[in-house]
N, C-alpha and C positions, 0 to 999 in steps of 0.2 A: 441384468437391468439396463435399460437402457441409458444417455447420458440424462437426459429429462427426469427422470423417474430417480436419477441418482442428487440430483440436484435439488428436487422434491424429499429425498428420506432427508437429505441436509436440513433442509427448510423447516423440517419439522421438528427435527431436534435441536434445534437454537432457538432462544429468545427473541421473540420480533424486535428488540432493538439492536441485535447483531447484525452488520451486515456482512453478504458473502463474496466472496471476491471468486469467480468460477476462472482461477490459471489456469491460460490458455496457451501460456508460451509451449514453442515447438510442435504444436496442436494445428491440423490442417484447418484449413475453413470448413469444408466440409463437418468438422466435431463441433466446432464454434456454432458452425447453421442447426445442427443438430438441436444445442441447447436452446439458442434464437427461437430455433420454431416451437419449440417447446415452451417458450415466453420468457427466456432468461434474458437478461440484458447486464450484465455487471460484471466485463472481462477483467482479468488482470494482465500482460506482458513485462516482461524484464528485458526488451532490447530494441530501442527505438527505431532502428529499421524493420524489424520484424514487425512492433506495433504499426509504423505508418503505413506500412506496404497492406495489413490488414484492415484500417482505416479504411485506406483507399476502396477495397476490395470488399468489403463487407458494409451491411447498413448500418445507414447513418445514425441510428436512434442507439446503439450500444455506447453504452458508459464506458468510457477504458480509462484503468486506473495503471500507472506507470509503478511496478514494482519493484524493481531491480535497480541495482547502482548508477546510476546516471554518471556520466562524461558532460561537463561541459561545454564540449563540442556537440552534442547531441541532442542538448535541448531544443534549438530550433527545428525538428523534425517535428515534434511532438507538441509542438506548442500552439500551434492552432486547436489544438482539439481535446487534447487528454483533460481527464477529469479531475482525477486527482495525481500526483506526485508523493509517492510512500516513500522515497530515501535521502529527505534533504540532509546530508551532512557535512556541510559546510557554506559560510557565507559568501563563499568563492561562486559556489552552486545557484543559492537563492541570487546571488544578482543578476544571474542567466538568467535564472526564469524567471525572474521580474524584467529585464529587459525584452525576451522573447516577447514575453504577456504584452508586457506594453504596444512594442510591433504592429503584434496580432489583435488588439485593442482590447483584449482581455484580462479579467483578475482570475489567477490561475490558484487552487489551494492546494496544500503541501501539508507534509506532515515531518515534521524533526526524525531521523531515525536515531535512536538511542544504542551503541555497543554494550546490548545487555552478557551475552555471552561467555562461555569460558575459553573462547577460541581465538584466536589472533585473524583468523580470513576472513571474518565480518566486520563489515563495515558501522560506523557512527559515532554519534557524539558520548561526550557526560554532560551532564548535568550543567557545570561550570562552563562549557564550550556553547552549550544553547545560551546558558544568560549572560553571557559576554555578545553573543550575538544580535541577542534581543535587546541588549541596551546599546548596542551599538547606533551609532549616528546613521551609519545608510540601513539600518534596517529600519528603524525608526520612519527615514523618508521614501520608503518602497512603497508605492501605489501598490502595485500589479499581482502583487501574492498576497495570501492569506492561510495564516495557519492554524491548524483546525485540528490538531491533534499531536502523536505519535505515533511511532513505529518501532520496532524489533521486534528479532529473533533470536529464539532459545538455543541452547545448544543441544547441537544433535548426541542428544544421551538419552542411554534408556532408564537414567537414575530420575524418577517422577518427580521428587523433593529437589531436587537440582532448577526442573526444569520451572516449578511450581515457583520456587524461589527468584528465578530468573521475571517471571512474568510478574512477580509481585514487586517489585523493582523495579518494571515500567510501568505498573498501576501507579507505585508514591511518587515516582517523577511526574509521569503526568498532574498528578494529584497537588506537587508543589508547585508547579507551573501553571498550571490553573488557577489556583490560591493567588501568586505572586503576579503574574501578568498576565493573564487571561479571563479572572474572574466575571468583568462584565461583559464576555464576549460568548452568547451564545454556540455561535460556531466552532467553540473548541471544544470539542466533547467524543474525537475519538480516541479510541485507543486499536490502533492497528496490528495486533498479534494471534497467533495461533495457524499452524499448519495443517495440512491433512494428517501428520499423527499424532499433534497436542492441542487442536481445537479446543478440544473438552473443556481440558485444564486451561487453556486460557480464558476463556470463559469465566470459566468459575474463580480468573484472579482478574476479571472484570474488563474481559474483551470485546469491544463495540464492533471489529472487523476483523475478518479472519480470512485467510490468503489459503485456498484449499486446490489444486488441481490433482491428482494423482487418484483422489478417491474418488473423482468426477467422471474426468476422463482416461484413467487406468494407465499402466506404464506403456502400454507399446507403441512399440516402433514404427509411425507412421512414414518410414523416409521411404520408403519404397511404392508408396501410393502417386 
C-alpha cells in the first residue's frame, strides 16, 4: 500500500473526532510529499532542527505538531510556525514558548505532557506539578500560549491491561483539569495519546490525537537515499 492509502485505512478506522498525527520524523521529504499529495496535511517531528529545516523545504500549508521533548534552547527554531507543542513539561519550558510566541507575535498552543508510564526515560509531569503550575503567577500572566490539552505515553509492554490503565489515567487527569481549571474553555479538549501499536486502545480510553508513524511510513531505512 501505498503511504496515501495507508493513511486513508487510518482515516477510516478512527472516529472523526480523532485527530492523526502522520510522524514523520527521520522520514525524507520525498515520504512527507508522498502523503502531501495524497492530501494529508498533519505532520508530527520530535527534533527542532529536523522540523525547521523541513519547514523550510516543504509547503507552507502543513500543520507541524512538535512531538518530542523539547530543550529550551530549541524553542526559538520552531516558534515561528509550529502548530502545536505535545511535551510541555515544565514551567521552565512554557516560559520559552511564551516568550518565543510573543517575539514572533503569536499565541502558540501546548499540551501538558503527563509521566503516565512505568518507565523512568519518559518524560513529564503529575498532576500536582501542572496545578502548581497553573496557579502560578507567571502562568497566570502568559499572553502567548494556550493550553489545549494533554499528552503521554504508555509504556512499551505488551501487557494490554497495563497499557489500558496507563491511558485511563491520562483520560482522569485530563478529566480533573478540565473540571478544575479549564471548564469554560472550549479549546481544552485534547487528549494526545496512542501510538502505531496502542492506537486502538487509546482510543477507546478516549483519545482525541494519536501520534502514528511506523504503520504509515514503515520502518526502513531511508539514510541511504
Amino acid at each position: 500500500m501505498s503511504i496515501p492509502q495507508k493513511i486513508e485505512e487510518i482515516k477510516k478506522s478512527i472516529p472523526e473526532n480523532v485527530t492523526l498525527v502522520a510522524v514523520s520524523k527521520t522520514k525524507p521529504n520525498e515520504a512527507i510529499m508522498e502523503a502531501y499529495d495524497g492530501g494529508y496535511r498533519i505532520f508530527g517531528e520530535n527534533k527542532p532542527q529536523e522540523l525547521t529545516r523541513k519547514f523550510n523545504e516543504l509547503p507552507k500549508d502543513i500543520i507541524w505538531h512538535m512531538i518530542g521533548h523539547l530543550q529550551t534552547n530549541k524553542v526559538k527554531y520552531i516558534a515561528p510556525f509550529v502548530s502545536l507543542i505535545h511535551a510541555v513539561d515544565s514551567l521552565k519550558l512554557l516560559k520559552e514558548i511564551n516568550k518565543q510566541a510573543l517575539k514572533n507575535d503569536r499565541v502558540i498552543d501546548c499540551l501538558f505532557q503527563f509521566h503516565i508510564a512505568d518507565e523512568d526515560t519518559k518524560f513529564g509531569l503529575d498532576l500536582n506539578d501542572a496545578e502548581l503550575i497553573i496557579n502560578s503567577e507567571e502562568y497566570q500572566n502568559m499572553q502567548n500560549i494556550r493550553i489545549v490539552g494533554v499528552m503521554g505515553m504508555a509504556t512499551y509492554t505488551d501487557d494490554e491491561n497495563q497499557v489500558r490503565s496507563e491511558f485511563s489515567n491520562l483520560k482522569s487527569i485530563y478529566s480533573e483539569l478540565k473540571s478544575k481549571f479549564f471548564s469554560g474553555e472550549e479549546n481544552f479538549k485534547e487528549i494526545s495519546m496512542g501510538m502505531s501499536g496502542d492506537y486502538k486502545l487509546a482510543i477507546e480510553e478516549g483519545s482525541t490525537m494519536i501520534r502514528v508513524g511506523s504503520t504509515i511510513f514503515g520502518a526502513r531505512d531511508y539514510s541511504n537515499k
